[in-house]
Structure formats: structure tokens, C-alpha cells
Residue frames relative to the residue before (quaternion, step in Angstrom):
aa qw qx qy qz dx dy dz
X 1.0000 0.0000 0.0000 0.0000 0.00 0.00 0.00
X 0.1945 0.7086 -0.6670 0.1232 3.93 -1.18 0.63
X 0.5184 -0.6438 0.4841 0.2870 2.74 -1.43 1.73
X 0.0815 -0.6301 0.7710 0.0426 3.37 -1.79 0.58
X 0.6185 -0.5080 0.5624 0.2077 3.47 -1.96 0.34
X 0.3738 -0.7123 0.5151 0.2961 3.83 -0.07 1.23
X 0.0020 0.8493 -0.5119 -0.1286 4.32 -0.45 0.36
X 0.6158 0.2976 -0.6664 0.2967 2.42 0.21 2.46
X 0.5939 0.3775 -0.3618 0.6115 3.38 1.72 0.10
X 0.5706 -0.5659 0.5435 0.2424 3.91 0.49 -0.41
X 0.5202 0.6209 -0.3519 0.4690 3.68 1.27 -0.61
X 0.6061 -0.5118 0.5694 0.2155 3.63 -1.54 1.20
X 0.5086 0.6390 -0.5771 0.0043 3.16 -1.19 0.56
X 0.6841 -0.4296 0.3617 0.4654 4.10 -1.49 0.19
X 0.2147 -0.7033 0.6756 0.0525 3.53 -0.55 1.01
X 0.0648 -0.7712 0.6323 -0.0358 3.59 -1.18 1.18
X 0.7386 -0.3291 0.2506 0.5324 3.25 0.47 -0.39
X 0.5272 0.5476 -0.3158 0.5679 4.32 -1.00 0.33
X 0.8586 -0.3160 0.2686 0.3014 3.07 -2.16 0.27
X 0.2823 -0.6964 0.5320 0.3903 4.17 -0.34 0.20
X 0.3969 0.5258 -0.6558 0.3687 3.84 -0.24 1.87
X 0.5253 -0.6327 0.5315 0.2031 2.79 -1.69 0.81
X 0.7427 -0.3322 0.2002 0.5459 3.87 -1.05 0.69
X 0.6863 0.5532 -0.2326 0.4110 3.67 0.41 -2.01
X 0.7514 0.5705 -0.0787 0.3219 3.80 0.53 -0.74
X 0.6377 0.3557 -0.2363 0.6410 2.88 1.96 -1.23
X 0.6621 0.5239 -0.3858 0.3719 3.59 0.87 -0.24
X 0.4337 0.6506 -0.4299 0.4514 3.63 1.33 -0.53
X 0.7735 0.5057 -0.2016 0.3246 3.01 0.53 -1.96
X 0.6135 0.5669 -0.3172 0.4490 3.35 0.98 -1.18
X 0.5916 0.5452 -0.3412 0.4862 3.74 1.11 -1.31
X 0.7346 0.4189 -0.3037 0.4389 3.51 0.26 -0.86
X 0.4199 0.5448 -0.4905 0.5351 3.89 1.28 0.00
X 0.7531 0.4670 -0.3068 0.3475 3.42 0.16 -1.38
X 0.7410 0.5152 -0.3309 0.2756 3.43 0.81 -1.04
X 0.5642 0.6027 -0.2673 0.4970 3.53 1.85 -1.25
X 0.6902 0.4533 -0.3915 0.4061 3.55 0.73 -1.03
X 0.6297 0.5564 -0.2911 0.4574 3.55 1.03 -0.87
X 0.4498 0.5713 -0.3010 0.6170 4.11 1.39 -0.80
X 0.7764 0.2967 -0.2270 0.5076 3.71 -0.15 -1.20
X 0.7599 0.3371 -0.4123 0.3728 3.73 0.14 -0.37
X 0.3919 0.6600 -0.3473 0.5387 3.89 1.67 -0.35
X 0.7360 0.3930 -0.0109 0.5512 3.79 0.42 -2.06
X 0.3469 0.6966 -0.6261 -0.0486 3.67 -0.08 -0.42
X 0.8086 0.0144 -0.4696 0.3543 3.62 -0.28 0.46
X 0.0264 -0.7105 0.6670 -0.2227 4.01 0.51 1.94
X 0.5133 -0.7238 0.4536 0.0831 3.15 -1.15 1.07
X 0.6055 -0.5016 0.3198 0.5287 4.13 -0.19 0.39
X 0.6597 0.4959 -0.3405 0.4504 3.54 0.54 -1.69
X 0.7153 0.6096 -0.1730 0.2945 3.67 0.56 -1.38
X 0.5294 0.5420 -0.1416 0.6371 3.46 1.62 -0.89
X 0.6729 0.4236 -0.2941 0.5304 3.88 0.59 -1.00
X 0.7504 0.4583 -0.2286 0.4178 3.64 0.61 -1.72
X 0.7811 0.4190 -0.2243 0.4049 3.93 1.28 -0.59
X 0.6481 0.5292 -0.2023 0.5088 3.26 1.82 -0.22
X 0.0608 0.7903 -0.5548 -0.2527 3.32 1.89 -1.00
X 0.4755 0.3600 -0.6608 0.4556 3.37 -0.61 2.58
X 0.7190 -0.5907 0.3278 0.1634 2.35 -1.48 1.56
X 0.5539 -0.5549 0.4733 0.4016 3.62 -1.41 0.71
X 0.5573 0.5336 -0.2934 0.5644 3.55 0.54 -1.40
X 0.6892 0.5296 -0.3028 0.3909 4.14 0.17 0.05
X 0.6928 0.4168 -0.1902 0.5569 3.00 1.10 -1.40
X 0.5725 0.4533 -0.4361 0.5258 4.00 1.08 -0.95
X 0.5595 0.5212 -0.4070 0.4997 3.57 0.04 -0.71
X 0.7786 0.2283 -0.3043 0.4990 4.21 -0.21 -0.43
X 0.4336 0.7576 -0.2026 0.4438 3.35 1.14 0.03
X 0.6718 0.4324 -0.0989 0.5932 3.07 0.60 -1.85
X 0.7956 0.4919 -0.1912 0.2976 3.15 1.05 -1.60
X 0.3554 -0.7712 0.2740 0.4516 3.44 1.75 -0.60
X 0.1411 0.9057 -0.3284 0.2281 2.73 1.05 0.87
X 0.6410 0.3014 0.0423 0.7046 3.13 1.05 -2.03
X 0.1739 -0.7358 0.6468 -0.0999 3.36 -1.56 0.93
X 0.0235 0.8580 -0.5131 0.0009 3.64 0.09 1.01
X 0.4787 -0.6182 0.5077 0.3619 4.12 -0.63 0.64
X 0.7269 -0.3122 0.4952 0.3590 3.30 -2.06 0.56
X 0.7397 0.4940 -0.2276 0.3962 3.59 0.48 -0.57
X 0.5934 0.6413 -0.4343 0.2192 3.52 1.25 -0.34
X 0.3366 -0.5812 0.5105 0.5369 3.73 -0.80 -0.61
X 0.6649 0.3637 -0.3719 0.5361 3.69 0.53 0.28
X 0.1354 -0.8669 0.4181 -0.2352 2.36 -0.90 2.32
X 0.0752 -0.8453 0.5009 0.1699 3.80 0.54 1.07
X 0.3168 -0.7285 0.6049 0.0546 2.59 -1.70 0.32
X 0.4874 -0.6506 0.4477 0.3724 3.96 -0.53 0.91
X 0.4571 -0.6643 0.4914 0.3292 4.07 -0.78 1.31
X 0.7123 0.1815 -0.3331 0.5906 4.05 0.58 -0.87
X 0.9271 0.1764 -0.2631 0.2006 3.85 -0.69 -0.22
X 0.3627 -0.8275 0.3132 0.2925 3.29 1.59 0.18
X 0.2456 0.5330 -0.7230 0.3644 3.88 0.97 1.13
X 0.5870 -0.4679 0.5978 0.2812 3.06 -2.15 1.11
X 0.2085 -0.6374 0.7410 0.0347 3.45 -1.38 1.37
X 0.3258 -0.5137 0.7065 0.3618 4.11 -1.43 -0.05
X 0.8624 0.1491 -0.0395 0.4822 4.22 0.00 -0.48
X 0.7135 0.5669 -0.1375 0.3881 3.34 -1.43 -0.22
X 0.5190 -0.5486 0.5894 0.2869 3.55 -1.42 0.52
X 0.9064 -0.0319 -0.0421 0.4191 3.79 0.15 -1.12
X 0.5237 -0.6070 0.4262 0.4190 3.61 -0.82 0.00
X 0.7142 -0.5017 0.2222 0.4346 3.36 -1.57 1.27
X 0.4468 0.6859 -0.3541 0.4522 3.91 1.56 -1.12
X 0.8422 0.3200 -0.1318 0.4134 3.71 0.00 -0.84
X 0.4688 0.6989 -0.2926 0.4541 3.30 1.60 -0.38
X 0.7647 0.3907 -0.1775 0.4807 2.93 0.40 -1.61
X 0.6450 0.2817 -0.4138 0.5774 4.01 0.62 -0.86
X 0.4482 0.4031 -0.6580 0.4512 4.09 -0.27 0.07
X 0.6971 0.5357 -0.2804 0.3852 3.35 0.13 -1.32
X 0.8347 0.2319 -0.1923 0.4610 3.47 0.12 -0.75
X 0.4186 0.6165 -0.3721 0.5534 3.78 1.22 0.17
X 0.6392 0.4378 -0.1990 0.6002 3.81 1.40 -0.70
X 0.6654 0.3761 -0.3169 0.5616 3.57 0.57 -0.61
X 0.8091 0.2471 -0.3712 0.3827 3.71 0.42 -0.56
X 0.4077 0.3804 -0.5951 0.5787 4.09 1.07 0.10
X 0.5402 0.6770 -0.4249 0.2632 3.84 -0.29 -0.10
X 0.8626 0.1246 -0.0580 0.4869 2.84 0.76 -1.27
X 0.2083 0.6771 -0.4837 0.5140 3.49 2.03 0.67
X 0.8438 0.2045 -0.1457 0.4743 3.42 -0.10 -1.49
X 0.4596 0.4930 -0.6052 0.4236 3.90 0.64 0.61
X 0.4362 -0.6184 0.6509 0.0603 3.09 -1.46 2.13
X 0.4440 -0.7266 0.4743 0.2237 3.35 -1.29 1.10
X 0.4014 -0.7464 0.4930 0.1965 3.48 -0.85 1.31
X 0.6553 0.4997 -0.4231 0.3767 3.81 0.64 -0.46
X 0.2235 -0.6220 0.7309 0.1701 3.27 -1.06 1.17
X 0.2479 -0.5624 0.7831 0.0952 2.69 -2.24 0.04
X 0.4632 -0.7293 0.4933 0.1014 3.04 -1.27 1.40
X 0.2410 -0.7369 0.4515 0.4417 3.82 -0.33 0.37
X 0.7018 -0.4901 0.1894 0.4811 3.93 -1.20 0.86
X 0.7550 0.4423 -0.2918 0.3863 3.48 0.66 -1.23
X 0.4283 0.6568 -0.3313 0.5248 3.86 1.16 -0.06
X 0.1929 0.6452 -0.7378 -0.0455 3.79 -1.02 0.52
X 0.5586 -0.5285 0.5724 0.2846 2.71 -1.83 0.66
X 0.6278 0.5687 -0.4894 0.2071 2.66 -2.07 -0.08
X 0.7367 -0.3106 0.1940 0.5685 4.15 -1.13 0.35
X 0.0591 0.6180 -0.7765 -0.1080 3.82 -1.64 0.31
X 0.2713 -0.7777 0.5670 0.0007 2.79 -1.77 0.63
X 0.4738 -0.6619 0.4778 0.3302 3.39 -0.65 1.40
X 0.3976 -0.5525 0.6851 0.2595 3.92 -1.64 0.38
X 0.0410 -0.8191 0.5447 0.1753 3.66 -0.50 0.13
């Protein structure tokens, strides 16, 4: 544990591990999740500016739960995402489920490229098993 400066009130507190906020902060924040998600599922086709101006939370907040999948907006919203590598319209998230999965499997196969082979091999005249020192 080590004390750290909460960075969004400025208040001391025991840092463990997570975002740098203190107890009081992550719950605000978390409240203010609940309220937007509850705003957007009331509003579905509320505009970005409109959400920020009716929820008073930042824009740079809402992208952030977003990115994070958090927030989830209908075929119907005016806020439209877009996939970062192939640009099909996604509803959450950074990429579509399409790009996921090959990101995903592009990791599993450099993966097992650079996985060093664990079976040794013993040279013929060598057995395995216990040795013992002569003393």
C-alpha cells in the first residue's frame, strides 16, 4: 500500500491497486455510470452533446465507458461508432466482433511461433533419473 493523491478530488488516500481515486470518487463515478446508462436506455436516440449537457459528465467520460463497453447505444442512435481497423458500424467497443476474433487469433498464432520448445532430450549415453554426488 502507498499513499497517493486521488486525480480528481486531490484528497490523500491508501492506494491498493486500480484507477488513482479515492473510495468517495470511485463511487460518484460509478453513480454517474448508473445514471447515463439509465438516460441512454430512457433517450435512446439522445445525441452525445445532449447526454453530457443532461447528465452533467464529461464527453471524454462517456468515450472512455464506451471504449470500455460499458455503454451500449441501439441501431437507432445518432451516435454512431465505428470499428478502429475496418470501419463496419459497431454499437460498443473499439473493434467489431470480425476484427476481434482475427486480433485474437493473430495473438494465439505469434504465440505459439515464439513458444520455445520445452521437451528436452537426453543425450543416448546419459540416463535420466536421480545422480549422486561421491563424497
Amino acid at each position: 500500500m502507498s499513499l497517493r493523491n486521488c486525480s480528481r478530488c486531490g484528497k490523500m488516500f491508501n492506494y491498493i491497486a486500480g484507477p488513482i481515486m479515492c473510495e468517495e470518487c470511485k463511487k460518484a463515478l460509478e453513480d454517474d455510470f448508473q445514471k447515463v446508462k439509465k438516460y441512454i436506455t430512457d433517450n435512446p436516440t439522445a445525441s452525445l452533446k445532449q447526454i453530457t449537457d443532461d447528465n452533467n459528465v464529461k464527453t471524454a467520460q462517456i468515450r472512455e465507458w464506451i471504449r470500455e463497453e460499458r455503454l451500449m447505444f441501439s441501431k437507432n442512435s445518432p451516435i454512431q461508432l465505428t470499428c478502429e481497423n475496418c470501419g463496419a458500424p459497431i454499437q460498443t467497443g473499439r473493434y467489431c466482433v470480425k476484427c476481434k476474433g482475427a486480433m485474437a487469433n493473430g495473438l494465439t498464432n505469434a504465440f505459439t511461433k515464439a513458444k520455445p520448445e520445452l521437451k528436452r532430450t537426453l543425450p543416448k549415453d546419459e540416463k535420466g533419473g536421480m545422480r549422486f554426488l561421491d563424497k
